[in-house]
Every structure is written in structure tokens, then in C-alpha cells.
N, C-alpha and C positions, 0 to 999 in steps of 0.2 A: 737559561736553565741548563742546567749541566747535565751531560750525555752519560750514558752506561752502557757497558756493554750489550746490555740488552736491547737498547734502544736502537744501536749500531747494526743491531744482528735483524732488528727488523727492518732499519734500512735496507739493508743486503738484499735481503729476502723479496723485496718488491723490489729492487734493480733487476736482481736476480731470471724473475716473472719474468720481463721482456725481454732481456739478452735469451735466454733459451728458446724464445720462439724465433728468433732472428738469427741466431750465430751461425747456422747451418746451412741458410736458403742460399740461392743463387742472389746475384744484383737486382736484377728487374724485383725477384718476388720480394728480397727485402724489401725495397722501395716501397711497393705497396702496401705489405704490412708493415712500415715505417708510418708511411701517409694516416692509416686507419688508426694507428694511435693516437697521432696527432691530432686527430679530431673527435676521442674520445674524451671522455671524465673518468678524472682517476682520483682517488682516498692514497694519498698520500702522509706515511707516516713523517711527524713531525714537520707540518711543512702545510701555509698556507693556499699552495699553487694546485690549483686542481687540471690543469692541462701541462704537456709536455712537448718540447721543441725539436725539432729531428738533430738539432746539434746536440743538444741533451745524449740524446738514444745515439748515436753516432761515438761520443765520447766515453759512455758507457761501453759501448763494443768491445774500444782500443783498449781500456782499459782492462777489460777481461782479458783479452789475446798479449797484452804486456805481462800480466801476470802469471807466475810459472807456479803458482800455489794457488788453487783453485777453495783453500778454507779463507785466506786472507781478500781474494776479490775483491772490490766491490764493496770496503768493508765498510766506509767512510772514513775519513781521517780523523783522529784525537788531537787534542790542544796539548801544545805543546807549554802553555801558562796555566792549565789548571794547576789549583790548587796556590796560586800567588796573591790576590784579590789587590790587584793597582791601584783600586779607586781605594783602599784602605789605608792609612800612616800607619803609623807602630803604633802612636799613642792613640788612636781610633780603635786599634784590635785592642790593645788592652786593656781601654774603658771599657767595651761592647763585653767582653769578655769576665771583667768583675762585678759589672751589673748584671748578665742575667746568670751568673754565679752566685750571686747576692739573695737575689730573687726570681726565678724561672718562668715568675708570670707576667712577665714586662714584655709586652708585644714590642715588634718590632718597629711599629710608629714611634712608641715609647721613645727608645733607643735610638733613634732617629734624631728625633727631636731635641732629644738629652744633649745628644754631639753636638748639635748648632747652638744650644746655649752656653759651654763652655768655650773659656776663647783658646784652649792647648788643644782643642779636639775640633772644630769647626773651620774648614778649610773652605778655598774659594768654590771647589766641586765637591757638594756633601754627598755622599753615597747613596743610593740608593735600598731600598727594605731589601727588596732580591739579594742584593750584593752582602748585606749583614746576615741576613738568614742564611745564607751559601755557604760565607765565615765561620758560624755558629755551628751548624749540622757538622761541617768539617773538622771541629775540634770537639766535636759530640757533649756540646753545649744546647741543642735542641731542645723544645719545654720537654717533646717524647722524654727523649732521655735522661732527662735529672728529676722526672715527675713519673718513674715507672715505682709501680705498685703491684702488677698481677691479681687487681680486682676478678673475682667470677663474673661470666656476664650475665646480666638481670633479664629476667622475664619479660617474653614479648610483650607490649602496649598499646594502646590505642590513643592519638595523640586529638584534646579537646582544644577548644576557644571559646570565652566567652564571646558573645554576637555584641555585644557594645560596652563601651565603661560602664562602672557603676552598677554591673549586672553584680559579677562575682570576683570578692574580694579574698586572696590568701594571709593569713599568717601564721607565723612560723616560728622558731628561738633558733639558733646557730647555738653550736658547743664550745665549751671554756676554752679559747683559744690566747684570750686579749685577758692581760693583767694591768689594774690603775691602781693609783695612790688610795690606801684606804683613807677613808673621810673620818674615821674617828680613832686611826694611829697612821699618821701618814708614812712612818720609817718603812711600813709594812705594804706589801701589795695584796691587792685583793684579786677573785674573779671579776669577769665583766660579760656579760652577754647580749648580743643584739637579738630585739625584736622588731618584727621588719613585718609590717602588711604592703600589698603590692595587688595592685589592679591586674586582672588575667588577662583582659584584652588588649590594654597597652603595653605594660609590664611597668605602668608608674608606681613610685613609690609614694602612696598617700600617708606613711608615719613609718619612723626608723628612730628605732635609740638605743644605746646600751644602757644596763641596768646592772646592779647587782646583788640583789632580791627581784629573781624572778616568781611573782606570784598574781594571784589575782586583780591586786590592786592596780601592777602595773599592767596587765595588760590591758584593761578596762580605762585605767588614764589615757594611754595611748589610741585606741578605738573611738574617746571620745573625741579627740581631737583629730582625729580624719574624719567620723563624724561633722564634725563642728566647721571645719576645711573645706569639706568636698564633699555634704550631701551625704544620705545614708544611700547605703549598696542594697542589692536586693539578695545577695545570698554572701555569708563569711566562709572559706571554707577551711577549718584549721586542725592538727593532728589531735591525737584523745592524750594530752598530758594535759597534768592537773591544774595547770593556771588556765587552760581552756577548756576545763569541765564541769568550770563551778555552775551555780542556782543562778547565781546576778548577771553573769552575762545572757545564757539564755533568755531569758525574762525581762531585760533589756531589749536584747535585741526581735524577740516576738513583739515589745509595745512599738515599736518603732518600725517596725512591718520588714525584719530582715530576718531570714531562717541563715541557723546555724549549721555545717555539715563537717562530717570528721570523715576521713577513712577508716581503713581499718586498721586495728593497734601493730606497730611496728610498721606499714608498710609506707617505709618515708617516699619512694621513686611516684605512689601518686601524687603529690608536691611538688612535681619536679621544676618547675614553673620557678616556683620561690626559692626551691633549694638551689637554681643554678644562680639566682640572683645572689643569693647567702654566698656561693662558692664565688662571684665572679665578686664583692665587696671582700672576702678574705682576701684573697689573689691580687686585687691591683691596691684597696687599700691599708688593710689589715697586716699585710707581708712589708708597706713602705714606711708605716707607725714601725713594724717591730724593727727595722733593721739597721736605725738609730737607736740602741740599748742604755747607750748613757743618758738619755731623757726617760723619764720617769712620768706616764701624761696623767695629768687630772680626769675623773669619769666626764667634768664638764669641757674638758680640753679635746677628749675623747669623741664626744655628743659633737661638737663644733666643726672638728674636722670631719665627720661623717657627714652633716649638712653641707661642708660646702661640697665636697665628693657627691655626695648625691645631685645637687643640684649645678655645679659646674661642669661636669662629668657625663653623668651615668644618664641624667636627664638629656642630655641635649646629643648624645652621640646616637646615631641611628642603628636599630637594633637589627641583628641579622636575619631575625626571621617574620619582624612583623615588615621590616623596608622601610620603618619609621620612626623617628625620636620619638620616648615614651611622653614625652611632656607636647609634644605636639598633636601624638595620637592622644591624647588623653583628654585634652581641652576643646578638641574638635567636637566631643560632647556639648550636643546644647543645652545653654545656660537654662533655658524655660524648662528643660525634662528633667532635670537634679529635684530631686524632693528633698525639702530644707525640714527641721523645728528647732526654734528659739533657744539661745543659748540656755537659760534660766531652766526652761522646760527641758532641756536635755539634760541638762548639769541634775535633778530631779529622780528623772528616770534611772539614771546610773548610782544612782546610790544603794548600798548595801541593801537586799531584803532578807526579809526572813519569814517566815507563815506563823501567825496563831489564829488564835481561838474568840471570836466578842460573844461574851459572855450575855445571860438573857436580860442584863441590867445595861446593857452596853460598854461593858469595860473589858478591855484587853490589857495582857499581863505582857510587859516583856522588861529586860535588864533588870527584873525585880522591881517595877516600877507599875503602877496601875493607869493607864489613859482610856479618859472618857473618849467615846464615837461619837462624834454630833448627829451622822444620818441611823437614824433607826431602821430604816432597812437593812444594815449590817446585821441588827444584832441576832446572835447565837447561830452565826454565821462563819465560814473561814473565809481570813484575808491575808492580804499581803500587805509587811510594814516595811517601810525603807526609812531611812534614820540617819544623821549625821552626828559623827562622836562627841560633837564641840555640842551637841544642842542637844542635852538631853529630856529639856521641859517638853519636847513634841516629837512627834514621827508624824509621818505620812503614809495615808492609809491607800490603797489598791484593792481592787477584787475583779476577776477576769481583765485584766487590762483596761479599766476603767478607774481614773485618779476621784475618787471621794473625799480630798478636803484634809487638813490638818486632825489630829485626835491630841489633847495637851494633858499634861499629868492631871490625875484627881486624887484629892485627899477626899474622904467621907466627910457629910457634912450635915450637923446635926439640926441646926437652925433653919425653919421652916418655912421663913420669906425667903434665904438664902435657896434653898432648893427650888422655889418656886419658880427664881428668876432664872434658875439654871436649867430646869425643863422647857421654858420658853425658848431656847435655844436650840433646843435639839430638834433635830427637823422629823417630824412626824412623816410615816410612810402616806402618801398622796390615798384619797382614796378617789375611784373612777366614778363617776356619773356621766352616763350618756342624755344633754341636754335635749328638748324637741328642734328637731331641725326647721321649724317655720320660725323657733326663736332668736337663731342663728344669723345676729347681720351680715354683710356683705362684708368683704375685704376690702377694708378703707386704707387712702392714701396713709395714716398715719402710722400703721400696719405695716403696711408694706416700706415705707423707713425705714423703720426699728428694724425689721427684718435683715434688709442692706445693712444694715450696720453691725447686726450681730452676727455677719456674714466675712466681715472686714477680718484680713487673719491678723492684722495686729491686734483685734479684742479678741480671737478666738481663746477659748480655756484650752488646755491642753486637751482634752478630750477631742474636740471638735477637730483641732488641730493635727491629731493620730491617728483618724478617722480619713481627712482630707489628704492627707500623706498616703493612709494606704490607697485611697482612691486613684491618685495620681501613677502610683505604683504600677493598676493595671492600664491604665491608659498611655504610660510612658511603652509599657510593653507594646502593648497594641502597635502602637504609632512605628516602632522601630521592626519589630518582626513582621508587621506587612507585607509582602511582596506582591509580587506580580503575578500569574502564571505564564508558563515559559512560548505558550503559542501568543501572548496577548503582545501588543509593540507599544512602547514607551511615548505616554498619551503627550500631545502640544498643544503647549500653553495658544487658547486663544486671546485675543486683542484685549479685551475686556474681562478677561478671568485676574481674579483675583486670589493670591498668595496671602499666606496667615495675618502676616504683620498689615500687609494692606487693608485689609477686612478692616484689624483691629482698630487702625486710623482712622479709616472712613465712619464707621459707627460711633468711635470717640466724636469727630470734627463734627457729623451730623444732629449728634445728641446733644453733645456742645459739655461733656460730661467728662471725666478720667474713669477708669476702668477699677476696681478692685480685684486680686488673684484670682477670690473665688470668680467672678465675672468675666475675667479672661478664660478661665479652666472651661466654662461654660459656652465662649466661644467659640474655642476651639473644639471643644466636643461637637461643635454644630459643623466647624468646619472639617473637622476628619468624616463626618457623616454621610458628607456628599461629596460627590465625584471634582463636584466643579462648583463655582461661586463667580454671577456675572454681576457686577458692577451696575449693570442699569435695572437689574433684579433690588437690588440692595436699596440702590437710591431709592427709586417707584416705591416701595415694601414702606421702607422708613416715612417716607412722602406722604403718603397716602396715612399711617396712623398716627403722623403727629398732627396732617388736618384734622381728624377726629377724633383730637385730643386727647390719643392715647399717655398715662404718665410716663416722662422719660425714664424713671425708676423700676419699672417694671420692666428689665431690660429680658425675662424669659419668653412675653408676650410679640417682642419685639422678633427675638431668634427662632421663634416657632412660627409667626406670618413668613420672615424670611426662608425657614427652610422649607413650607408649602408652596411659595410664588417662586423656588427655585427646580423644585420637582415637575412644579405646573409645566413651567417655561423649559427644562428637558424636555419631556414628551411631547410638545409642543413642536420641537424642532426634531425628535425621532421620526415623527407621523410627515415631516415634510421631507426628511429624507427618502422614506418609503414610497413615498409619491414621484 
């Protein structure tokens, strides 16, 4: 590191300290106040040594008393080769020199690295970052310096974290910075802007692309495929411009059990999160596109090189303030706690809506077009229609977040068998009758089948399906914000306690069955329930009701014996502690 006069002046300053309590004493008293030093601790500027040697303090003395100018003492001595950088060639200075000329955001690893793969700049001792950074500052090449602006500075803040992935998701648009080949006059250039969402607890990037119609549509394609990638998030949080203020996303994102949140208008610094991700993608890749001018890139050339940067790069380098690569923090999220829905059923949801009217005949009007409702509970009702442009014979009907079934055009229809057969279709509102409960048979095996099976989330309808999502929703929170309280000590594992996956093997191998989602969810609800889970509990439990020929398919009868003979057998062993 290179010395200043100030730094020198604070050497002085603590030599200074002990020559003045020494320079006047007799021999014997120096001595002693010599020795005392010496076996003290001292905060020494610039300087790992917290003790000092009577030669030290002896040298200092002569020093003083040689000197006949009492400002220069003591000053430390200056390098006689600053400012030369040995470990540098010529043609090292003035590559280092045109590249961060070039581009001011090329860290000094960058530059580094740049040297050893050219063979006119890569010598047998490659420099070290200290030694280019020292060069650079020295010819006031510094990013300070060629990146000053005299911003005001912003309002004090309060810095958050989401507590795990997949809580809270940002995005964001960057400004027209990046010009591509337009797609339908290629002579010409267009805009291009990236849209970027990004995980707040890791800082991964779950979707990135530049567009050049930024609007609704695209932002929604791109949501759906982080979606679709990595599970839905449980909160999006993005500013109030208009591709993120439409009807469709909202409404989306409510069936799908994710709240939307905005700041407030203009204040970009609460974003800072994604904004510095946006500025640190301008700065290392954005500035390394522009600075080749005679290529002209494609939006898809564009899209490409951002993927591999994101994913050779930005993913895998360890972030400064989490201590962690965003793609390593990110996956560390367990697979079982991500809430998934079916492409098809997603692909569904995201599609355009719009609200009308079902009329008291059951017909709704939209694109000037008239669709019959098949469920008559709709009608003379408000709903929600979502639509695809290529299919205009049908929409798809919603009301409060509940999917109700296709509604297909209707022409009026004069012909009176023809009506007849088209009223049979239409599903009349249920009406309730409370049967006598002495009439009411038992829950038979075949029952409880059918049940297991419309339980299986590959037949669930999508209803069941957004339903089961949001459920998992709170119980993923549960499971993760749990803690401890801070007098209680970090419980061990005994011999025979059993871990989630264990459970879920032993009950599998026992029943001699495979598990379906919802059945695992239901497991694991029994096992977050209780403290502890003993293996000879589990065996005996299962033991004991498959002799009495409990059915293996009734697997709630099965988890509700187990979690009483597992309470039993706690208090069991509390009471013998007591004793």
C-alpha cells in the first residue's frame, strides 16, 4: 500500500510518544522506563507488531538527537521507486490503461485476467490487482474518477431481507440503454430493454430478457416462466409502471396464492436490491456489448449473451453481502417446500381476463360474440372470462378464483328437441336435502378409494389444485419461520428418533404402499406436530392395526393412532424423569 504524508505523520506521532518520555531521564531511569515498554501492548500505526524491542526504542533516540530539525524527526522514510510499478512492462500499462479507458467498470480481477490471456501482455510474473489498482489511481484512471457525477445523496433507509427463497420476488425494466437490429427493417436500430425478476434472499435471477415492447404481455410471459422454472413466490414486489399495473397480472397472481406489492410512485431506491443488480448487468455486460460498435447484435444474439453472463458469471460468483453464490443460495431451498401447478393449468390462469355480465338466460356477451354458461349457478351473476385470440369459439369462465369450465359461442335456437338436448347439459344449481342419519351407511372401503384417488394431484382439477398450493403456502411458512426461543438449547437427536424422510420410508416399507403428494403433505403435517417421533412408537402403532385389520388405504387413521401412542409415550418418559 502506498504511504502519504499523512500516514508518515502518524508514524512520527507515536515514535514521537516514547522518545519524549525518555530523552531527558538519567541511564538507570531510562532503563526502567525502557523495560516497561517493552512489556507493554501498543496500537501501532500501520504495522502488524503490537510489542516493541529496546533496540527499537534505543534507535529511535539516536535518531532524534542526530537530527538538527526537530519537524523532519522521526518522519519515516519515503520510497525512493514510487511511482515506477517494476512488476508492470509498457505494454501491460498500456493495455490496463485502454481498457479501463474503454470501460471504467472492469474490476481489477477483470484486468488481471485479460493480461494472462494475451501472449504480448502475459509475462512469467503476472502482477498483481494491488499493483494495477496503484497504476490506475496514479494516472487517475480509478472507476471514482471517470465515473464522478455529483449525485445528491438519498434519504436515509432501513435495509430488509427476505427470510428464505421464494418468499419475495422483485422486478423491475432498466432504461433504453442497448440498441438491436430491428426485426422488421434490419438497416435500422431499435430500443431494447431488459426485464429482470430476482429472488431478494439470494439475489438469483429466476427470468431476464430484453424486449422491445415493453408491456403487459411481456411481462406476464416472462413471470410465467419463473413460475413454471422455480415454483411460485409468495410475494412479487414491483414499481407502479403500467406493464405492472394491469387487471391480468393481479388476478393471476391472487389465484395462484402470490400478493403483488409496489412502492410508492417514483421512489426507485426502495428496489435497490434489483436496481443494483440492473446497474451491475449494465457495467460489466452491457458496456462489454457496446464497446464493439462495428457489430450490430440481434435482440436474439442479445437474449443469448445475457443467459450465458447470467448463468457463467453472475450466478456462480459469490455475492458480497450475502457470502454466497446466488445459485447456490438459492437451491439450498428445499425441493419438498416449493409449491408447483401444472403447466397447462398455469399456461390457463395467465391468460388475458376481462369481467362481464351472465345474463338471467345464462349468456355472456364479449368480442360481440354471445357464450352460453353451462353451470347455472353463474347466472345473472359477475364473472371473470379469460380467452385466447386464436380460439374464439370459447373462453373460460372464473368467478372469485374459482375455474367453472369452458362457456362455447351460441347461436339462438329455434328447434325444440334441439333445445331440449342443450338444457340437459347445462348443470342445474344442486339442491340440498339433509338425508336421516340412521340412513346413512358407513364409510366403506370402496369410498375411501375413490377418495385416494381423487386426492392424487395428477387428477386434481385445477381448483383442488390452488387450493392445495395455498395450503402448502402456510405450512411452508410455518416450517421455515419457526424458531426457537433464545433461553431453550438446540434439542439431540435421540438413537431411535426419527427424521422426515425416515418416517416417510418406514411407513412406505411397513404398508408396503408409495405415498401420493397429498399423503406425504399429511405426513409431514403429523410430523411438524410433534416434538419427536420414536421408531419403536411407529413400528408397535402400525403393528398392532394392521393385526386388526385396519385398511392400509386409510393412511389418516393410521397418522392419528401414531400421533396418540407418540404423546402417550412422551409423558410417559416426562413422569419418569420426575421421579
Amino acid at each position: 500500500m502506498r504511504r502519504t504524508n499523512n500516514d508518515r505523520k502518524s508514524k512520527k506521532e507515536f515514535r514521537m510518544g516514547i522518545i519524549n518520555q525518555i530523552k531527558d531521564l538519567t541511564p538507570s531511569e531510562r532503563g526502567i522506563l525502557v523495560e516497561k515498554f517493552t512489556n507493554e501492548i501498543h496500537k501501532m500505526p500501520f504495522s502488524k507488531k503490537y510489542t516493541l524491542s529496546r533496540a527499537t526504542i534505543y534507535r529511535w533516540l539516536k535518531e532524534y538527537h542526530a537530527n538538527n530539525n526537530a519537524g523532519t524527526a522521526l518522519m519515516g522514510k519515503v520510497r525512493f521507486d514510487n511511482d515506477t510499478f517494476k512488476a508492470l512492462s509498457e505494454q501491460q500499462k498500456n493495455a490496463v490503461t485502454r481498457w479501463r479507458y474503454d470501460n471504467p467498470y472492469r474490476s481489477l480481477n477483470d484486468l488481471r485476467e485479460e493480461l494472462m490471456e494475451h501472449e504480448s501482455t502475459s509475462c512469467p510474473q503476472i502482477p498483481s490487482t494491488a499493483t494495477i489498482g496503484r497504476f490506475l489511481r496514479s494516472k487517475n484512471l480509478s472507476r471514482h474518477d471517470l465515473t464522478k457525477n455529483g449525485k445528491p445523496p438519498c434519504k436515509a433507509r432501513l435495509a430488509f431481507e427476505a427470510e428464505y427463497p421464494q418468499q419475495i420476488w422483485m422486478a423491475d425494466t432498466k432504461g433504453p440503454d442497448v440498441y438491436v437490429q430491428d426485426p422488421n427493417d434490419p438497416d435500422n436500430m431499435v430500443c431494447a430493454r431488459p426485464i429482470v425478476f430476482i429472488d431478494d434472499h439470494s439475489r438469483f435471477l429466476t427470468a431476464a430478457k430484453y424486449v422491445i415492447v415493453e408491456n403487459e404481455d411481456a411481462i406476464m410471459d416472462l413471470f410465467f416462466d419463473a413460475v413454471l422454472r422455480f415454483g411460485i413466490c409468495e410475494i412479487l414486489y414491483c414499481d407502479q409502471g403500467s406493464p405492472y399495473m394491469g387487471n391480468r397480472m393481479k388476478r393471476a397472481a391472487a389465484i395462484i396464492g402470490c400478493r403483488v406489492l409496489h412502492p410508492k410512485r417514483g421512489d426507485c431506491p426502495a428496489k435497490g436490491k434489483i436496481e443494483k443488480v440492473l446497474l451491475t448487468c449494465h457495467q460489466r455486460f452491457e458496456h462489454e456489448m457496446m464497446v464493439n460498435k462495428d457489430i450490430k447484435p440481434t435482440l436474439d444474439e442479445y437474449n443469448k449473451y445475457l443467459d450465458a453472463y447470467i448463468s457463467q458469471d453472475y450466478h456462480k460468483n459469490v455475492h458480497s453481502i450475502t457470502g454466497q453464490a446466488p445459485e447456490e443460495r438459492f437451491f439450498s431451498f428445499p425441493p419438498q417446500l416449493r409449491r408447483w401447478i401444472g403447466r397447462d393449468n398455469l399456461m390457463l390462469i395467465f391468460l388475458p381476463v376481462r369481467k362481464a355480465k351472465v345474463s338471467k338466460v345464462g349468456l355472456v356477451r364479449f368480442n360481440n360474440l354471445k357464450y352460453l354458461v353451462g353451470d347455472a349457478e353463474l347466472w345473472d351473476k359477475e364473472v371473470e372470462i379469460r380467452y385466447r385470440a386464436s380460439e374464439s369459439h370459447k373462453v373460460f369462465v372464473w368467478r372469485k378464483d374459482k375455474y367453472y369450465g369452458e362457456a362455447f359461442v351460441y347461436t339462438e335456437e329455434n328447434d325444440f328437441i334441439k333445445r331440449q338436448e342443450l338444457m340437459e347439459k347445462i348443470t342445474r344449481v344442486p339442491e340440498i336435502t339433509l338425508p336421516d342419519p340412521t340412513t346413512v351407511p358407513k364409510y366403506s372401503r370402496l369410498e375411501r378409494i375413490l377418495h385416494k384417488y381423487r386426492e392424487e394431484v395428477e387428477t386434481m382439477d385445477m381448483n383442488e389444485q390452488i387450493m392445495f398450493s395455498r395450503e402448502k403456502k402456510n405450512m411452508v411458512r410455518a416450517t421455515l419461520l419457526k424458531k426457537d426461543s433464545a433461553n431453550e438449547s438446540i434439542p439431540v437427536k435421540r438413537e431411535n428418533e426419527l427424521e422426515y424422510d425416515q418416517l416417510v420410508l418406514l411407513l412406505s416399507r411397513l404398508l408396503r404402499k408409495s405415498f401420493a403428494p397429498s399423503e406425504r403433505f399429511a405426513i409431514h403435517t403429523l410430523f411438524r406436530s410433534l416434538v419427536s417421533v420414536d421408531e419403536k412408537v411407529v413400528r408397535s402403532t402400525v403393528g398392532r392395526l394392521l393385526g386388526n385389520e385396519v385398511p392400509t388405504e386409510d393412511l389418516k387413521e393410521y397418522l392419528e393412532e401414531i400421533r396418540l401412542a407418540s404423546m402417550i409415550d412422551k409423558s410417559s418418559k416426562e413422569r419418569k424423569v420426575d421421579k
